[in-house]
C-alpha positions as CSV (number, residue, x, y, z in Angstrom):
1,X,-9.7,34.9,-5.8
2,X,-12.1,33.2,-3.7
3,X,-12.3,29.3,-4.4
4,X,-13.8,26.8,-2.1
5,X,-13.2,22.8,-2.9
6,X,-13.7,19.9,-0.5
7,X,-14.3,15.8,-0.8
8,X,-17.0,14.8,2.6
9,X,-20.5,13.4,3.3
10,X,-23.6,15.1,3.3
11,X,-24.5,15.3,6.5
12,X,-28.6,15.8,5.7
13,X,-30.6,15.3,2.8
14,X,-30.9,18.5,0.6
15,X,-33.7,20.4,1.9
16,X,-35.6,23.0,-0.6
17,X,-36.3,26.2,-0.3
18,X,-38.9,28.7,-0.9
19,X,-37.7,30.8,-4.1
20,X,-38.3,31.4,-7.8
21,X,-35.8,29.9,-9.1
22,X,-34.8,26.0,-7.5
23,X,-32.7,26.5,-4.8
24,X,-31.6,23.9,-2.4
25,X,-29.1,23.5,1.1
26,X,-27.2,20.6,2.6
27,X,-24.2,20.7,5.1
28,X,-21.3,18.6,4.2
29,X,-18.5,17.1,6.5
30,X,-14.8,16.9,5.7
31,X,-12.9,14.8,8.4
32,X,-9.2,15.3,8.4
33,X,-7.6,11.8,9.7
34,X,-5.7,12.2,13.1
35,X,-2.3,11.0,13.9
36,X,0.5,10.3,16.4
37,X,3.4,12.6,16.5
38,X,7.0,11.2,16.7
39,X,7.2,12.1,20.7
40,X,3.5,10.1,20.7
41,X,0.8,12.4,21.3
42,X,-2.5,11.5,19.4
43,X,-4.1,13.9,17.8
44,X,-7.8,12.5,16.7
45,X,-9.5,13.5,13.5
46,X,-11.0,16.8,13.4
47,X,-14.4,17.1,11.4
48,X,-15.1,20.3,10.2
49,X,-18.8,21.2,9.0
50,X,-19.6,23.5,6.0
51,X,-23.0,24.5,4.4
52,X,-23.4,24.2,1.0
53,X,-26.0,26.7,-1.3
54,X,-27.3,25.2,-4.5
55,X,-29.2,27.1,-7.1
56,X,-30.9,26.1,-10.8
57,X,-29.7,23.2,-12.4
58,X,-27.6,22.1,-9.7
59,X,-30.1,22.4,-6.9
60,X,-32.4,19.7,-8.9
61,X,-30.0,17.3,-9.5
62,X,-28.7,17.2,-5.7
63,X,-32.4,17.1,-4.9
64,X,-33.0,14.1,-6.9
65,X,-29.6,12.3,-6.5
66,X,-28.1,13.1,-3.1
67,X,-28.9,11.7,0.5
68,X,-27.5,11.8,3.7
69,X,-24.2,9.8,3.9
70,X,-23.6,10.5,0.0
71,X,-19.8,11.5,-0.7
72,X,-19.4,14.3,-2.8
73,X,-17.2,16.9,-4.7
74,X,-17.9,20.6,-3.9
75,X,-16.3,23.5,-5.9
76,X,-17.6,27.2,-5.2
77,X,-17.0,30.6,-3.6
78,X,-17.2,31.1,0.6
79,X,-20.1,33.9,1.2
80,X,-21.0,35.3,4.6
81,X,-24.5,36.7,4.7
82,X,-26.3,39.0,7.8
83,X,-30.0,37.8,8.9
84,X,-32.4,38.8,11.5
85,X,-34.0,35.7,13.0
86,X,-37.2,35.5,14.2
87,X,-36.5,36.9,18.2
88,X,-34.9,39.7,16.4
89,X,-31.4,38.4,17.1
90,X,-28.5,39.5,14.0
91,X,-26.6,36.3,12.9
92,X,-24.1,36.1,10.4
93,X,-24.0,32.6,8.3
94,X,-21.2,31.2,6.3
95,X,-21.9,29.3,2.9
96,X,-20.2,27.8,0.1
97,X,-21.7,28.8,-2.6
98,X,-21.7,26.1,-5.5
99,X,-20.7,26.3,-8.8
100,X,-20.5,22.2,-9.6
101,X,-20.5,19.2,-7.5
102,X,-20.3,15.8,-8.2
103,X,-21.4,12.8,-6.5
104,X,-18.8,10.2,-5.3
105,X,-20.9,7.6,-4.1
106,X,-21.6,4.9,-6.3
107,X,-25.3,4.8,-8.0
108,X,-26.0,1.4,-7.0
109,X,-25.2,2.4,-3.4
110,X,-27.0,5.9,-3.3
111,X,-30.1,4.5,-4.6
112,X,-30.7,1.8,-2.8
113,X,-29.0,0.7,0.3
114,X,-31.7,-1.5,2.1
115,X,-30.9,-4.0,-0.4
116,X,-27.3,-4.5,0.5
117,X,-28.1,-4.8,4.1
118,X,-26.0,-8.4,5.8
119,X,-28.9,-10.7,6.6
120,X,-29.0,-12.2,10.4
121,X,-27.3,-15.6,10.5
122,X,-30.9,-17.3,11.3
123,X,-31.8,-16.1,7.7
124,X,-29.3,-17.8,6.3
125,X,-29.9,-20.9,8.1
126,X,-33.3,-20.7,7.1
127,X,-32.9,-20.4,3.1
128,X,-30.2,-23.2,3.5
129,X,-32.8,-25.4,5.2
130,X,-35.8,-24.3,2.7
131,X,-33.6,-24.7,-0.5
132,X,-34.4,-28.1,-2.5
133,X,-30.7,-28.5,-3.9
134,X,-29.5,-28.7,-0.3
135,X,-32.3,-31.1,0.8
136,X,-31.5,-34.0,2.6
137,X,-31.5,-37.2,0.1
138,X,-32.2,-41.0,1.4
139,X,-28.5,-42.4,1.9
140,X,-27.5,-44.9,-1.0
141,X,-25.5,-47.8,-1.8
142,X,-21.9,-46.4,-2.9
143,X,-19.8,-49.7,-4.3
144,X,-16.4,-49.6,-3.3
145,X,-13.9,-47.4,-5.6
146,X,-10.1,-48.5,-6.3
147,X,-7.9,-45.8,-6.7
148,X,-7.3,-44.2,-10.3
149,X,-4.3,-45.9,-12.0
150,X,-1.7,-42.9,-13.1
151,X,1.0,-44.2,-15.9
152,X,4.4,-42.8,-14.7
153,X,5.1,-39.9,-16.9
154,X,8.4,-40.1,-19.4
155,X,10.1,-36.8,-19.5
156,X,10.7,-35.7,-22.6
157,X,14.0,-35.0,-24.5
158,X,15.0,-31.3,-25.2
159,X,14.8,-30.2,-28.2
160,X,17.6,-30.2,-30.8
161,X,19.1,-27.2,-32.3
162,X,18.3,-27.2,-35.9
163,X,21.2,-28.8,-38.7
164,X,21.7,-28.1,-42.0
165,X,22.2,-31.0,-44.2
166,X,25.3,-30.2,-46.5
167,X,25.9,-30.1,-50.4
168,X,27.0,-33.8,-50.4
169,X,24.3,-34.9,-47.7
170,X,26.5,-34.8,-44.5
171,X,25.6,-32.7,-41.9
172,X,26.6,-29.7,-40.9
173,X,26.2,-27.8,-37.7
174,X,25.2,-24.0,-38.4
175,X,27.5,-21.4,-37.2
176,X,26.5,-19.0,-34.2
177,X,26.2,-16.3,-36.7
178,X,24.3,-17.7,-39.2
179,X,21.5,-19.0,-35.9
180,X,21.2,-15.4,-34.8
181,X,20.6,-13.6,-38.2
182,X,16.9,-12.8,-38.6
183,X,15.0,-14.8,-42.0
């Protein structure tokens, strides 16, 4: 069985190629986290590279939808092709070939990420300065306030378990069994 799946980033946008049917390439990083060992050596991440093959309906939609930076799903099969480059030189190139991907990234984000960009602390200043609600306002005459009068609060009683009155109009605490029995 030969099964290829990894969580990364796209390291490039998809770039076409030149076929019949749509086609498409991107490379796609998966960074395993470093650590520190009980005896304390560091080990740092390690970032390991793969290219990714996409073909027909796939190779559209990562066209259209994926840029550099985007973090996707990749499931497919590892293929190892043989190619002649243009010096004449034999290279061997490793691919995932894939069979679905989906994209991690949220929409709003993979779209259009100028818009979330932080604003310099001037521009803030600025539209705080510019903005009529903040304006400054001539000073008035406040007249002096007393302090708001609070009534001292009673507590209040607990509330009383429930009595029967009896046949004859006395009353007549209810029996622990008869409180507990469900109506």
């Amino acid at each position: 069985m030969n099964k290829q799946t990894m969580i990364g980033n796209l390291g490039r946008d998809p770039e076409q190629l030149q076929s019949q049917t749509p086609m498409c390439r991107f490379t796609v990083a998966v960074t395993k986290k470093g650590y520190t060992t009980q005896s304390g050596v560091v080990v740092p991440d390690h970032t390991e590279w793969f290219n990714v093959l996409c073909g027909n309906k796939n190779a559209e939609i990562a066209l259209q939808y994926l840029h550099k930076g985007d973090k996707v799903y990749v499931e497919g099969e590892t293929y190892t092709s043989e190619f002649t480059d243009q010096q004449g030189v034999k290279n061997t190139r490793t691919e995932v070939r894939c069979e679905r991907f989906e994209m991690l990234t949220p929409r709003q984000q993979a779209q259009a990420p100028q818009q979330y960009a932080p604003q310099a602390p001037q521009q803030y200043a600025q539209q705080y300065q510019q903005s009529p609600q903040y304006a400054p306002q001539a000073p008035q005459q406040y007249a002096p306030q007393t302090a708001p009068q609070y009534a001292p609060q009673t507590q209040q009683a607990a509330p009383q378990p429930p009595q029967q009155v009896g046949v004859y109009g006395q009353r007549a605490q209810l029996q622990p069994a008869e409180q507990e029995r469900p109506f």
